[in-house]
N, C-alpha and C positions, 0 to 999 in steps of 0.2 A: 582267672578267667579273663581280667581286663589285659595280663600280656600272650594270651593267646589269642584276644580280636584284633589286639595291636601287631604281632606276627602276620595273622589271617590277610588283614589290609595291607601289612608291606609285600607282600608276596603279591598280590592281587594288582597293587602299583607298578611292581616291578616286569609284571608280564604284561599288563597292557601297554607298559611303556616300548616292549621290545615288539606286539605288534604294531604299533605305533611306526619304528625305527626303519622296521621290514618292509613296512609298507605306505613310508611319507615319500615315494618319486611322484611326480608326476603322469597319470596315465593319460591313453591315447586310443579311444572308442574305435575300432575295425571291426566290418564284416567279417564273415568265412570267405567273400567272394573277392574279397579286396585280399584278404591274409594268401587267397588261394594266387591271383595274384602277383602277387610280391614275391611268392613260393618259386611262382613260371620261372622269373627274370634270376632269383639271388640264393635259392636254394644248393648249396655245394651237393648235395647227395642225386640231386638233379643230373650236376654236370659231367661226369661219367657216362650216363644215357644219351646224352647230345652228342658228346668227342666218338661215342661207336655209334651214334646215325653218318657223321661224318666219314669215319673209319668206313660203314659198307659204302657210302656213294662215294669216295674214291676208287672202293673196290672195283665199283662198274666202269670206271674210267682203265685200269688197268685190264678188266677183262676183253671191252670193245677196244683194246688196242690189240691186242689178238689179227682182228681184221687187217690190221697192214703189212706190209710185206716189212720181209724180214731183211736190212741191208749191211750186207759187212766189207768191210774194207781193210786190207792190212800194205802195210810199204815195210820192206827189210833193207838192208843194206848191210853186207856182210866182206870177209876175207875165205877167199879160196886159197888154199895149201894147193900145191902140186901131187900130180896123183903120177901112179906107173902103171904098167903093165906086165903079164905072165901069161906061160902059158896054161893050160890047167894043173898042169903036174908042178908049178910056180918056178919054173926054169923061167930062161932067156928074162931076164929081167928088164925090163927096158923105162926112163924116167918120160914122163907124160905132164910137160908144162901143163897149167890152166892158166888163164886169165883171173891173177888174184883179186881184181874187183867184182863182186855181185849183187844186184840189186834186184829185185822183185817189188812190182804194184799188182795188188788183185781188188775187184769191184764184182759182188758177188748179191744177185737179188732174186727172194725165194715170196711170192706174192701166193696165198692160201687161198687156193678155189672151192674144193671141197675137203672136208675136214671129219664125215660122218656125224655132225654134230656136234663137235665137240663146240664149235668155240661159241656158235648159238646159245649151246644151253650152257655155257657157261659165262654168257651174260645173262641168260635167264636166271640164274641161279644167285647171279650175285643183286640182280634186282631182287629177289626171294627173301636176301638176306637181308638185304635193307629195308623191305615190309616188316618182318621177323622186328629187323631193331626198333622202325619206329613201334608196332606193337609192344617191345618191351621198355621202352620208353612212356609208354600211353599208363601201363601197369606200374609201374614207380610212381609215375606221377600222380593217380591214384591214391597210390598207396600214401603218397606224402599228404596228398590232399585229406585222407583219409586219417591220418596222423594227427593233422593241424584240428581235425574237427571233434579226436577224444580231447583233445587240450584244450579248446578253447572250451569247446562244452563242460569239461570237468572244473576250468576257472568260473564258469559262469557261476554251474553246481555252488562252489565251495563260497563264491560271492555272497551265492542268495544265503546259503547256511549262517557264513558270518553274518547276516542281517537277522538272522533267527537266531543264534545266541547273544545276540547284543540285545533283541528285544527280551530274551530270558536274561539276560543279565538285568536291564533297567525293572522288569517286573517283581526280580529277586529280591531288588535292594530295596523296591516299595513294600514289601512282606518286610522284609529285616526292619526297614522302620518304624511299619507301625507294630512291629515284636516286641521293640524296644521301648515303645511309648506304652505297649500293655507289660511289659517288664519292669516300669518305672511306677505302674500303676500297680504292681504286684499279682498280675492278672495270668502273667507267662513268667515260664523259667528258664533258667540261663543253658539249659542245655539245649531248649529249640531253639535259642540264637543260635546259638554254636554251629547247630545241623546245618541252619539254613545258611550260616556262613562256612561252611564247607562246602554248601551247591553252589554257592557265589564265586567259590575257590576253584572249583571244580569246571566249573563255565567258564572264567577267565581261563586255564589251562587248556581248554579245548578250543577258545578264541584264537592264543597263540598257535597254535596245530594247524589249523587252519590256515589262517596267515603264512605260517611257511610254506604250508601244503601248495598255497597260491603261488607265491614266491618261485616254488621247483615246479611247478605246472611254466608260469610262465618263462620263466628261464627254458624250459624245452618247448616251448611255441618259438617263440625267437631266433633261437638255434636254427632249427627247423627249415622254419622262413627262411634263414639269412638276412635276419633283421638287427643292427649292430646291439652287440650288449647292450644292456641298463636298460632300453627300453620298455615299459610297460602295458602292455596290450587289455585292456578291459573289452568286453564284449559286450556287441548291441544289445539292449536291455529290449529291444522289440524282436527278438531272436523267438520269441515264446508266442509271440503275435500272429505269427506268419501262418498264414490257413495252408496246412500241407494237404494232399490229395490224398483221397481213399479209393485208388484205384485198384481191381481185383490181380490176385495173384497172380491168373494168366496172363495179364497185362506186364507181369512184370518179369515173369519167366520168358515171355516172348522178346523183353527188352535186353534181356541177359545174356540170350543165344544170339542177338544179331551184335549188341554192343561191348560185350565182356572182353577186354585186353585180353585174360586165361585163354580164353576160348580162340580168340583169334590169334594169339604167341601159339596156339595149339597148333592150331590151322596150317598155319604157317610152316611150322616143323614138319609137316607131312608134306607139303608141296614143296620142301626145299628138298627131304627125301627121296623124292617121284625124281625130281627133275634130277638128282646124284646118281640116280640111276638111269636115265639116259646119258649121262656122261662116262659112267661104266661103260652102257652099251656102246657109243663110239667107239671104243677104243678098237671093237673088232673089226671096225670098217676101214679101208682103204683111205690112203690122204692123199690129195692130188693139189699138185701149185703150180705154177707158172714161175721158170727160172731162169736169169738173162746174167749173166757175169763177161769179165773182160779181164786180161789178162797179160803182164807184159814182164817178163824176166831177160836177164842175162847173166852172166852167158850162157852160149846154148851147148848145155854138155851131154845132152844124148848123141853128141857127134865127139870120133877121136878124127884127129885132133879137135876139143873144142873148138868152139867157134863164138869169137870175142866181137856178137852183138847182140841185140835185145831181139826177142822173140815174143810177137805179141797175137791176139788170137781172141776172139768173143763167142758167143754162143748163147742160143734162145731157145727155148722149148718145155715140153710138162715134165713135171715130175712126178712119177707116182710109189709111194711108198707104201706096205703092208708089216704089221709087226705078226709075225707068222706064229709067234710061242703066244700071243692073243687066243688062239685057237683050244691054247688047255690051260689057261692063265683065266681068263676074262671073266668062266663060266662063274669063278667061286668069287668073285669081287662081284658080282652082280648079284651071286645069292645072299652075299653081303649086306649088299644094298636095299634089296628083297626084306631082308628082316629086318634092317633098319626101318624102314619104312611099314614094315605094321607091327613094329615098337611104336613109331609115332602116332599110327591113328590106333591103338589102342590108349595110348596117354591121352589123347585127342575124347576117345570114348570117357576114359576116365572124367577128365575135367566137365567134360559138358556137364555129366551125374552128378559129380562133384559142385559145382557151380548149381544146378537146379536144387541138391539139397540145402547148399546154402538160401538161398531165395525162398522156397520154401519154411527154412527158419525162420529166418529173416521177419519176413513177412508175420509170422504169429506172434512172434515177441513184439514186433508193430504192432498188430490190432490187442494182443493182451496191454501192453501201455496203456492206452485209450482206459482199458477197462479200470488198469489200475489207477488214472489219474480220477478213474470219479469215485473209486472206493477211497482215496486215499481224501482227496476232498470232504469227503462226508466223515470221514477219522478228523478232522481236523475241526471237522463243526462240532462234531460229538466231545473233542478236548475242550476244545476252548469251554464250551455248557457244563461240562463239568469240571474244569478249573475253576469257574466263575460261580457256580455254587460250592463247591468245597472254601471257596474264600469267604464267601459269606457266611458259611456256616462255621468256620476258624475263628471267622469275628467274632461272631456269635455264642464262642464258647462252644459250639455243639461238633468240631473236627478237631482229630489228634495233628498234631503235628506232621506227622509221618502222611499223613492223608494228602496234605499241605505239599508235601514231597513226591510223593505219588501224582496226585493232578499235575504238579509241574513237569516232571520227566516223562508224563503221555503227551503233555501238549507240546512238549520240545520236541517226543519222538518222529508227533505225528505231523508237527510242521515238514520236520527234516526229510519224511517219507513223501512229502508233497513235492518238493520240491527234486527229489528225484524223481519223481513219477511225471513230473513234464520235463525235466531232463530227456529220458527214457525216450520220450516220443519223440525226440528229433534226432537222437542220439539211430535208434534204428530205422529212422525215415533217410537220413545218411549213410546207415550200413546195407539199407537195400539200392538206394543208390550206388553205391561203392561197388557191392557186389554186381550189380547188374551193368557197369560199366558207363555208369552217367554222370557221376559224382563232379 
């Protein structure tokens, strides 16, 4: 028995040393609003969102360049071969010098008067798409911000637990010794040492669990962040302080349809839609511009014998073009576009539904919390009253061991259930936020 207490305790040294090890850096106390934050500025999963808001607002730079005229310009400078002549039937042969030098300048400007819309809506479209991004930008961010706050809440969780096994550990080892002192007295037997140094063994094992559990929690808060390795992040211990609001559901469904990123990335998809389909519709309309070029070649070979000088010549006036196969081409890219667009306000209908069942969840597991932190409270008055008489009655002679065992593992359970039950209540006070788009 005495090298099984002595195993018992080297085991029991060996793990508290390695939470010990896991967990001797130095930590550094941050908000959620500060983590959120640090998120904005250094989060890599961020900066993909940022590089395509950028992406569509060059887009509108390239679409409003549309509006300017169009200018080309070409200069040649070439070798003419000698040409001949015949008659049709290719008799009488006759050689026909040219002037082997030729050169050609053209300056040629096509300025867009009417276009049927097109190029309108295709700067509307491309602002469209730059709402769309920052909206999906809004929804990441969210989502990270939304990330950082099961982690940090789950490190707080696992913080308070480790302070509820360490006080079952310290209350264990005051049983074990006065076991030992009515063991010595010949009052106890060596086999309820043993037990109760098995729950000591037992609680050190689940200390170490923890500590790591810490350990990969905050290792993925960091990350996350874009806060440099090793750092250690403990959370405000006034996080449970903070008087959250009980405002009714409606209050928050109503806050969901005006602020939700889903909702408005919805939104957006539909009105980028509408507007793809005005630019369909252009297509059938007439384009009209305004076109000035200038022009100067030699030599002049619509003349026999050539004529060995520069020929030059300008010219001003509208241009009007029609794509005439638009007439049995457009109908079906429009009905294209047509059902594009109530795919989108059907996903649109979706999400809203989507989005209010959320918040309506949301929201009961919110006020169920509430309930469960005062049930869970009164479990814990109820443990503690009966751990504290079954120790007295253990003393007493008058409880088994086992009972001894029992009281401890209700009042571990029912610490451990408290402390997630005010987890709970900030954990869904942030997923209605999140969902409602406030977070």
């Amino acid at each position: 028995m005495n090298n099984q207490r002595l195993l018992t305790g080297l085991l029991s040294a060996a793990l508290l040393s390695m939470g010990v090890c896991a967990f001797g850096q130095k930590s550094e106390v941050l908000t959620l609003e500060q983590l959120f934050e640090i998120a904005e500025s250094n989060s890599l999963q961020l900066r993909p969102s940022f590089s395509a808001e950028e992406e569509a607002r060059k887009e509108i730079n390239v679409a409003r360049a549309n509006k300017l005229p169009d200018i080309n310009a070409s200069l040649s400078i070439g070798y003419n071969g000698d040409g001949f002549t015949t008659k049709r039937n290719f008799s009488d042969y006759q050689k026909a010098p040219i002037p082997h030098f030729g050169n050609g300048v053209s300056l040629s400007v096509n300025q867009p008067l009417y276009t049927g819309g097109a190029i309108t809506s295709g700067i509307k479209l491309a602002e469209l798409k730059l709402t769309a991004s920052r909206y999906a930008t809004e929804l990441q961010r969210d989502n990270i911000r939304f990330q950082l706050t099961g982690f940090y809440l789950d490190i707080y969780k696992y913080t308070n637990l480790r302070r509820v096994v360490e006080k079952n550990i310290t209350q264990a080892q005051k049983v074990l010794e006065e076991m030992r002192a009515r063991y010595d007295q010949g009052v106890a037997l060596q086999n309820d040492i043993t037990r109760y140094e098995l729950l000591v063994s037992n609680l050190d094992l689940q200390l170490v669990k923890i500590n790591n559990t810490i350990d990969i929690l905050n290792n993925n808060l960091i990350k996350i962040a874009g806060l440099p390795t090793g750092r250690k992040i403990e959370p405000d211990s006034t996080i449970l302080q903070k008087s959250l609001p009980l405002q009714s559901e409606a209050t928050w469904q109503e806050d969901a349809s005006i602020n939700s990123p889903l909702i408005r990335l919805a939104q957006s998809k539909v009105d980028i839609s509408r507007k793809a389909e005005d630019l369909t519709k252009s297509e059938m309309l007439p384009k009209v511009g305004l076109q000035a070029g200038w022009n100067l070649e030699g030599p002049i070979l619509v003349e026999v014998p050539p004529i060995d000088r520069n020929l030059s010549y300008w010219y001003v006036g509208l241009g009007v073009s029609y794509n005439i196969s638009s007439l049995f081409k457009s109908d079906k890219s429009i009905a294209r576009s047509k059902a594009t667009t109530m795919h989108a306000e059907d996903e649109l209908a979706a999400t809203k539904e989507n989005t209010e069942l959320s918040v309506r969840s949301d929201y009961i597991r919110y006020m169920e919390a509430y309930e469960e932190l005062k049930t869970q409270t009164k479990s814990v008055e109820l443990a503690e009253r009966n751990y504290s008489t079954v120790f007295t009655r253990y003393s007493a002679d008058m409880a088994l061991i086992t009972d001894m065992l029992d009281a401890a593992n209700a009042l571990l359970e029912a610490e451990q259930q408290l402390v997630n039950a005010r987890i709970n209540i900030i954990y869904f006070y942030y997923k209605l936020l999140f969902t409602s788009g406030k977070i």
